[in-house]
N, C-alpha and C positions, 0 to 999 in steps of 0.2 A: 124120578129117583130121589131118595133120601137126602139131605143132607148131611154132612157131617157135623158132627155137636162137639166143642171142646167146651168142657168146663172149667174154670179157671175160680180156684176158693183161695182164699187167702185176708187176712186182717183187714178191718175195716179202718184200723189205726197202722201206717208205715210209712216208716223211714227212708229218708231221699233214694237211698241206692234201692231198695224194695220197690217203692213209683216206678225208678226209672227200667228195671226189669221188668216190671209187670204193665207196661208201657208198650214198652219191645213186644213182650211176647203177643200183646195185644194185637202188634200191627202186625207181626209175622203169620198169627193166626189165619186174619184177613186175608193176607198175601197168598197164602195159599188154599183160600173159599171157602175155609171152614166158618163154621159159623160158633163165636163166642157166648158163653153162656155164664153168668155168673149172679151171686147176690143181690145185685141194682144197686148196692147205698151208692150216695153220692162221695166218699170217703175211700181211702186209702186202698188197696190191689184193686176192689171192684172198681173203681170210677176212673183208675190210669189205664185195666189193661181194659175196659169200655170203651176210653177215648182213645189209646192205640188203636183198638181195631175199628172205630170209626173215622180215624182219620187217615187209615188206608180203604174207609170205603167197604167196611164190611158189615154184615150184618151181627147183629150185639141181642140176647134175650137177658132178663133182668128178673131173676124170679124173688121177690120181696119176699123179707120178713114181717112185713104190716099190711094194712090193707090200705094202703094211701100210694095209689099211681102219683100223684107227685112229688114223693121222695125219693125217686130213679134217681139215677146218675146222668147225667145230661148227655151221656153217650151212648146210652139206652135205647134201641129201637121197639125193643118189644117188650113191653115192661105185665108182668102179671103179678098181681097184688094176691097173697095169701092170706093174710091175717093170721098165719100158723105158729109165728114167732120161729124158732129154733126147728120144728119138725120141717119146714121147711128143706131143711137140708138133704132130707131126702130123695125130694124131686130132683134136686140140682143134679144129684148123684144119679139117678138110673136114667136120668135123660140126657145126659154123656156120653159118650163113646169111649173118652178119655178124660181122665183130670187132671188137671196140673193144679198142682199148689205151691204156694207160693207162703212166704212167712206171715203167720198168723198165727193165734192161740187156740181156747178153747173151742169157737164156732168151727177153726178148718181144721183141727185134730177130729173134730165130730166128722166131718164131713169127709177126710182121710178114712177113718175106721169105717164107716160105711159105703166108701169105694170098695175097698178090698175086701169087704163083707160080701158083698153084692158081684165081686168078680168083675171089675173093674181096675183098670190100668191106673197107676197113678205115677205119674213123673211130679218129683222134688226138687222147686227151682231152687236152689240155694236155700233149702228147709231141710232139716232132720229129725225129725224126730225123735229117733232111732233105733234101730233092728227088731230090740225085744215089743216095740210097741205094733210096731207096721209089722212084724211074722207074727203077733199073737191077734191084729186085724183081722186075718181072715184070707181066702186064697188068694186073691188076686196078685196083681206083678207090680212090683213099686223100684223106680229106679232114681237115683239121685244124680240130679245133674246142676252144673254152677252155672249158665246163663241160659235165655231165653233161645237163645241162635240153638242152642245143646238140647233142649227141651222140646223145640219144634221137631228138630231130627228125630229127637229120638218117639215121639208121637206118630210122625211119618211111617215109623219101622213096625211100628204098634196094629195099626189100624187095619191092615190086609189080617190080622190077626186076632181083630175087637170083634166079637159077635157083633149083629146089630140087633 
């Protein structure tokens, strides 16, 4: 059977309270066997919610923006080197189930609009973009939640409902 895939996009540059949710949502990920998918940098959402869902023991893929496997995040289990720069992001996105994002700029508003291009769920941890950007993305379902405990639930609620 399949695994589940969350994706998790968000800044490669953030802020303590940012880490520390993207952390959380990391281990909760884990906690319940999904398996974490995101960027790889060693830097800012990608390398906290990495080392959350590795330090409950979960499985972590890391799809780079360079071709250099060791520029992972050290939380990295499965790290695939693209050298595609920015297109990159596309992978990220259809090999999800789900996204979550978290605060970041231009990279995960790219990575936002082509969730909900592509018909993809995306959960908003404490991020907004807002309405007119994410309804003129495209069909998919985007919902806004303030912690990682809210983000998991509502992921949970998602999934009997994600294509695979």
């Amino acid at each position: 059977m399949r695994r589940t895939v969350i994706g998790v996009m968000g800044g490669s540059v953030a802020d303590e309270a940012t880490a520390a949710q993207a952390y959380e949502l990391g281990r909760l990920i884990a906690e319940q066997g999904w398996v974490l998918l995101n960027g790889g940098r060693p830097t800012g959402v990608m390398a906290a919610s990495a080392q959350g869902a590795r330090d409950a023991d979960g499985l972590t893929i890391g799809v780079l923006y360079d071709d250099d496997r060791d520029g992972a995040a050290e939380g990295i289990d499965i790290v695939i080197p693209t050298g595609m720069g920015a297109a990159r992001n596309i992978i990220n996105v259809l090999a999800s189930d789900v996204v979550v994002a978290c605060r970041g700029s231009g990279g995960t508003l790219s990575e936002i609009a082509l969730a909900l291009r592509f018909g993809r769920s995306v959960v908003l941890l404490d991020f907004d973009p807002g309405a007119a950007f994410l309804d003129a993305a495209g069909q998919g379902r985007w919902y806004l939640v303030p912690t990682a405990a809210t983000a998991v639930a509502t992921v949970a609620r998602l999934l009997p409902k994600t294509p695979g």
